[in-house]
N, C-alpha and C positions, 0 to 999 in steps of 0.2 A: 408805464411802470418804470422803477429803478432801472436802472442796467447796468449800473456799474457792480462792482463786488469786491469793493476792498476800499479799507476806512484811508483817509484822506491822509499821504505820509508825506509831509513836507520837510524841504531841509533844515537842518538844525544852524541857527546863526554861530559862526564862528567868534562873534565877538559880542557880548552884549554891554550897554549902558549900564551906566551905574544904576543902585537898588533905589528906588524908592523908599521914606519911611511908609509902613503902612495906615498910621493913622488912624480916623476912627473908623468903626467899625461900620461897614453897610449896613442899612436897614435892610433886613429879610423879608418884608412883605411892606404892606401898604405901595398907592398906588397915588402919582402926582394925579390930583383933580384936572379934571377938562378946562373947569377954568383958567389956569395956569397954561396952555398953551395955545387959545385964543386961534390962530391961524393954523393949528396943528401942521406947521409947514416941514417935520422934520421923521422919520423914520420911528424915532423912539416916541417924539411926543404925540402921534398920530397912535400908534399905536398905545400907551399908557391912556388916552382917550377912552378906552375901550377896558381898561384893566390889566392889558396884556405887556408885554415887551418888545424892544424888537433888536433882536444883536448881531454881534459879529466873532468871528473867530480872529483873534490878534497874536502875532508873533513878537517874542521881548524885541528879539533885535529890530524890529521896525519900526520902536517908537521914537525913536530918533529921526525918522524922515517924517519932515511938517507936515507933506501934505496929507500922508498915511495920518497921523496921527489928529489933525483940525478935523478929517472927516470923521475919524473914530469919535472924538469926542461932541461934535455934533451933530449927528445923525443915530448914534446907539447908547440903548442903555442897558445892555447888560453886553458882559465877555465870556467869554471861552478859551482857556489857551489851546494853542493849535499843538503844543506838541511838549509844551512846557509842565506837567502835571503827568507825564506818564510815565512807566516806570522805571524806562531806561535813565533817563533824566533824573526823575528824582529817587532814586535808590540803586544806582550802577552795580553798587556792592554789598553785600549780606550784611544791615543793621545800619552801612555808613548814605547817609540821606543827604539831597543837595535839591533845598527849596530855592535858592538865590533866583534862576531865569523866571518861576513862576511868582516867587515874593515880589517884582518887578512888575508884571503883570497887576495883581492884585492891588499893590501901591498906588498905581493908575488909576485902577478902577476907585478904589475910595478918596483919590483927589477928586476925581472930575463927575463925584457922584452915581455912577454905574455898579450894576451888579454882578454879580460871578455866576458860571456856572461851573462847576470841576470837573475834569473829561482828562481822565478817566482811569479808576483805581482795580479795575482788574479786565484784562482784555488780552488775547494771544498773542498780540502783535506790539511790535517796538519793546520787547521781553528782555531781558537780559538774560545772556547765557547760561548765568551759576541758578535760574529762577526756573528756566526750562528746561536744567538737567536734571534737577529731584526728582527722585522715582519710589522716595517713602511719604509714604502717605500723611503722617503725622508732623514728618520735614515741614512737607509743603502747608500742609494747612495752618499750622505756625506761622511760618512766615509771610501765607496772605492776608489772616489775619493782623501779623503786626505793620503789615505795609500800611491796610487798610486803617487801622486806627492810626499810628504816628502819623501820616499823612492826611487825615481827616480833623486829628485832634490839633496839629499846627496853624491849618486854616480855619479852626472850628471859629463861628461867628462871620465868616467873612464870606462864605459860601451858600448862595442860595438855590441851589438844585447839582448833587452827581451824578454823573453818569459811573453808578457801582459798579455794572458790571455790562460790558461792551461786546455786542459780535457774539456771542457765544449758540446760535443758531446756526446750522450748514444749510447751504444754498440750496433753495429749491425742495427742502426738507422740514416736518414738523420735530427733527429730533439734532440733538446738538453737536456742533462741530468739537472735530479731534484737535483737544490741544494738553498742553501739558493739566492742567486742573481737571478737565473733564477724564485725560486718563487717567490722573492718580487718585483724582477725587469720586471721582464720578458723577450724579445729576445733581446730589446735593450740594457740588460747590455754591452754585448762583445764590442756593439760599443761605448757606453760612455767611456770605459776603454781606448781603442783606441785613443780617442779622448784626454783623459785625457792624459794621455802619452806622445802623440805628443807636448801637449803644454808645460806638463814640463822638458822635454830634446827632441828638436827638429832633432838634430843631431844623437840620437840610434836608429839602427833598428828594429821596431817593430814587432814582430813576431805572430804569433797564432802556439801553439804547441798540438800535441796528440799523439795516441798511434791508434795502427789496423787502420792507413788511407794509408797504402803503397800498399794495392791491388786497383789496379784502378775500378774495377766493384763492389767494398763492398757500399753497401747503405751510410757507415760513410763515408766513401772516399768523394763521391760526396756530403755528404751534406757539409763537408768543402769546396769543389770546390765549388759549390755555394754560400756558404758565402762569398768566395774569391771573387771569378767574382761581385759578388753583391756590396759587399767594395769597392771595383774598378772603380767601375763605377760609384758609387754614391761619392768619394772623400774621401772616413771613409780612414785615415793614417795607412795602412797595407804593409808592406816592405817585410815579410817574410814568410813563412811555416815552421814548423818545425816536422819532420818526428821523434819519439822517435827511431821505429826499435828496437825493443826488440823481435829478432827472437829465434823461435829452429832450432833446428838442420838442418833445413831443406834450412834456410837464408831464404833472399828476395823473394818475391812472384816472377812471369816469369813477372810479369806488371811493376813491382816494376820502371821503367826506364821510363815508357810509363807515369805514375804516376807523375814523378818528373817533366817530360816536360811539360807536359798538366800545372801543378800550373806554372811554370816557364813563359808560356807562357802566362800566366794572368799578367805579369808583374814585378811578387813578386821572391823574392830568397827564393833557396831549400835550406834546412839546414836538415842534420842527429844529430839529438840533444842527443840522449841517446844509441848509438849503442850497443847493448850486443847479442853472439850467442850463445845457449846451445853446451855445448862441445866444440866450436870456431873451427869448420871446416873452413880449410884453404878455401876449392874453395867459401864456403857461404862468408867467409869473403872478399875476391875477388870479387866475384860477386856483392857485398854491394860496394863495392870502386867504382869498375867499372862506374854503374849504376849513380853514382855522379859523375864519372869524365868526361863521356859521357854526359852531361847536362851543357851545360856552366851557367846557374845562381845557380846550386848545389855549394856553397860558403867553404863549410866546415865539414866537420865531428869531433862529439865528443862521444867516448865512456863512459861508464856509471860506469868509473871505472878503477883504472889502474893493477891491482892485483888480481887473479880468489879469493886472500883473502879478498879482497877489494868491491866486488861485492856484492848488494841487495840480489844476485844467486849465490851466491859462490858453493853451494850443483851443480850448473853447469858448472862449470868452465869455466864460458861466455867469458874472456877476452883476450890478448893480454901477459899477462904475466902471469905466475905461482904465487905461494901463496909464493917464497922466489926471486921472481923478476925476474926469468930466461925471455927471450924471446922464445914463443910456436911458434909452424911450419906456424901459421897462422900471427904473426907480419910478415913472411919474404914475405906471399900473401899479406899482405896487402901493406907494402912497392912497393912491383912489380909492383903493381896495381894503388899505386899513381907517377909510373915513378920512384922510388928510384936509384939514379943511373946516374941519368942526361937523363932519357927517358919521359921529361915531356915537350920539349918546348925547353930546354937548349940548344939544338943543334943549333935552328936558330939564328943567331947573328944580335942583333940590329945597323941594318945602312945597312947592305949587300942587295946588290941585288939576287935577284934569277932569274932561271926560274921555275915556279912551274907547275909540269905536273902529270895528273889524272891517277892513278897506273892500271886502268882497259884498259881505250885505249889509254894509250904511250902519248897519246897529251897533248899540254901546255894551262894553263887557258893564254889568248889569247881576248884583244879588240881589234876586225873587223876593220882590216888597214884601215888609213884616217880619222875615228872614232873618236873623242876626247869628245865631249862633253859631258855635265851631263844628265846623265842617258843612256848613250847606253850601250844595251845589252852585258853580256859578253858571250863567248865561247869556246869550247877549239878546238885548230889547231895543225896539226904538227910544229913541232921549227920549227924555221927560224932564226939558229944562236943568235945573239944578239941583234935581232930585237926591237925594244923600247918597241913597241906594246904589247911583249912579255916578258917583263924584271917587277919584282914587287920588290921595296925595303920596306924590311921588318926592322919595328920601334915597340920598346916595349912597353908597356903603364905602368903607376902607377899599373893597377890593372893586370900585368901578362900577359896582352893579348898584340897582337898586330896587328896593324895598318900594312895595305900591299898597294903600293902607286905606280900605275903603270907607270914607268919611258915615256913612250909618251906620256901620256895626263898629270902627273901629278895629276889626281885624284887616289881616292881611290876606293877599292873593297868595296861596299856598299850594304847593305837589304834594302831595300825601305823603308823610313819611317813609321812607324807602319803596315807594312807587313810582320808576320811574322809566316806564314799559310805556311805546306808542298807545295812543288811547285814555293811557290814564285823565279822568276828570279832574279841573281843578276846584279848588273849595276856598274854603275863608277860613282862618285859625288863628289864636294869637301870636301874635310877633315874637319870636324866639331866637329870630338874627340866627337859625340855621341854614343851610346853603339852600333848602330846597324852598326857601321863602326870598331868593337871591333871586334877578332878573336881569340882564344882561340886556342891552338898549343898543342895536343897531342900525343905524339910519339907512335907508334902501334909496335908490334916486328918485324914488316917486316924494319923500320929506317925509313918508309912512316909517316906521321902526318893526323890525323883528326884536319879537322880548324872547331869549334862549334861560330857560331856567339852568341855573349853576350847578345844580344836586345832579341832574340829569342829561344837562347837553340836546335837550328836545325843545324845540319852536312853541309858542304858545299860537294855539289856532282853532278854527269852528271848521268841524267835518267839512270836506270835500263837496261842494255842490250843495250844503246845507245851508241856507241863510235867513229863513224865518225865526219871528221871534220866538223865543225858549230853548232855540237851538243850544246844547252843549258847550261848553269851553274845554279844550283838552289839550295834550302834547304830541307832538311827533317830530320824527326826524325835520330837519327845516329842508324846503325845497324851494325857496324863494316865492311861491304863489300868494297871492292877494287875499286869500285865506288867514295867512300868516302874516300880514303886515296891520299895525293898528296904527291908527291915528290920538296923538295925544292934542285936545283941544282946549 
């Protein structure tokens, strides 16, 4: 599990380079085709293979050093600023705001093509003092929300996921930590901020992030899962999770996967916001990719740093790279891990028909001859040549996944609208380009694929030990077995 307990405070550059202009505005979603990077030889473009991202945490003052900066820009595609977007920085003083260190960052980012994430508009730490001495209620809630909107509406368009609201769990507890907002405000701050947020950039994804919620049985774990499921259901505008993952040596808890479904399945996207490993053991690091590429709404990973000189932890030489840029034994797991290579999806070609058949028992995913309509059941049968029944043309989506469209009926492989419980059966229905008709394509080392439906973050599979024909098609958590791996021919 985590073990650290306090968000990553690095030091402030005393001097920074000149601003960039900002220029045009980032795309907020779509996702570069697999075609486009052929050898997927690079961090981001392995991972965009897939639909996802892959980034870094960058400081203004160290774009100025080359070789910080050639790695940032060829290996990530999206940023974070490490210290530049929080509150001491940008609002020192009640009303008077200073975007300059972060407008820097940002400029960057839409030279060189890269996305933002914003980190972080309300959180207890790195506070300024006139901010954590208000003790009226109506004071403060005024002025978090006008931090959160002028600071939201500045960057509006350039931002593609905040982290709104940071930390605000105490350790080891389902119930929230003591800080200035939660005393004067009480539990509803997190959701005023929420709320706040939504209306002033409607289009960023709003996130809630922390630190020790990766073990799914830890008391914190669950008391975010139920704020989660609570937000949810009550309407409060919550889009994301964001996991820091600031492991030792030991990496991700064994839950750490079981953990990202379960939020996933509340609705919301998993995001690894601050990845850093003591010592950067390749299989931990591994393990960590895994666990998010295994999860279809797992959207991204961002380490906390691109240089073990670069790191909060340097004395652990947490990261991906050495202190003179080399790449450690653990870049080449993590690559592996996000398909580097063209093992992420790239092989199935948009427009082709297949026949797709379940690697545990030989047989094809197969709609029950005669069968057309919306909602029958699917199954899988031995081939039958080029049978319609039997044939799926596979189409790519904007977001990496794709759509699989069975050449006799004409519909699509479908999760039942908001079912998306272990177990659930899948069916056939018309094509609605909704998430739960999304398939997520990852290539395993056998050249077999795990399909992760999008809506739901569950493996497409035939019961456990079940492999006769008319056997069921259904979902479940993925666990890498041969069940869950199909072959597209």
């Amino acid at each position: 599990m985590s073990w650290l307990n306090e968000e990553p405070r690095l030091r402030k550059a005393l001097a920074l380079p000149t601003v960039l202009t900002a220029g045009a505005v980032l795309a907020l979603a779509g996702t570069v085709s697999p075609a486009a990077h052929a050898a997927s030889g690079t961090l981001g473009a392995a991972a965009a293979d897939s639909g996802r991202y892959f980034g870094t945490a960058v400081a203004a003052g160290k774009l100025g050093d080359s070789t910080y900066s050639t790695i940032l820009d060829r290996e990530f595609n999206m940023i974070t600023p490490e210290n530049e977007m929080k509150w001491d920085t940008t609002e020192p003083s009640r009303g008077s705001f200073n975007f300059g260190p972060a407008d820097q960052i940002v400029g960057h980012a839409t030279a060189h093509g890269q996305r933002m994430r914003g980190h972080t508009l309300v959180w207890h730490s790195q506070l300024p003092g006139w901010v954590s001495g208000i003790r009226d209620a109506n004071t403060l809630r005024s002025v978090m929300d006008n931090h959160i909107t002028t600071e939201m509406t500045h960057f509006k368009g350039k931002i593609y996921a905040w982290d709104v609201v940071n930390e605000a769990f105490a350790d080891g507890s389902t119930q929230h930590r003591s800080s200035v907002f939660q005393d004067v405000l009480g539990n509803g701050f997190i959701e005023e901020a929420f709320r706040t947020a939504r209306a002033a950039d409607p289009s960023a994804k709003l996130c809630y992030n922390d630190y020790n919620i990766e073990n799914w049985t830890d008391a914190k774990t669950q008391g975010v899962y139920a704020m989660v499921k609570d937000f949810k259901s009550r309407g409060v505008p919550i889009d994301c999770v964001g996991f820091q993952s600031h492991f030792g040596a030991g990496g991700p808890p064994a839950s750490f996967q079981t953990t990202l479904s379960n939020f996933a399945a509340l609705g919301v996207d998993v995001q690894i916001t601050e990845l850093d490993i003591a010592q950067a053991p390749s299989t931990a690091y591994a393990n960590t990719v895994r666990a998010c590429m295994n999860v279809a709404r797992c959207t991204g990973i961002t380490v906390w740093g691109i240089r073990d000189s670069d790191s909060w932890r340097s004395g652990d030489n947490p990261l991906l790279f050495d202190g003179n840029g080399n790449k450690k034994p653990a870049y080449d797991a993590v690559l592996s891990a996000l398909g580097g290579g063209g093992n992420s999806g790239g092989g199935i070609v948009s427009g082709t028909v297949y026949s797709v058949s379940n690697a545990a028992a030989g047989r094809v995913l197969d709609v029950p001859a005669g069968q057309t309509g919306n909602g029958t059941l699917l199954q899988v049968w031995d081939a039958n040549g080029t049978a319609a029944n039997q044939q799926w043309r596979a189409s790519q989506n904007s977001d990496g996944s794709y759509t699989l469209t069975n050449v006799g009926s004409g519909r699509v492989l479908d999760e039942p609208g908001g079912q998306t419980g272990n177990g659930t059966r899948m069916e056939i229905w018309d094509a609605n380009g909704g998430a739960n008709q999304h398939w997520r394509a990852s290539q395993n080392s056998d050249g077999s694929y795990t399909l992760i439906n999008v809506a739901s973050g569950r493996a497409l599979e035939l019961p456990g030990g079940q492999t006769a024909n008319g056997t069921p098609v259904e979902i479940w958590d993925a666990n890498g077995g041969a069940n869950q791996h199909w072959n597209f021919r």
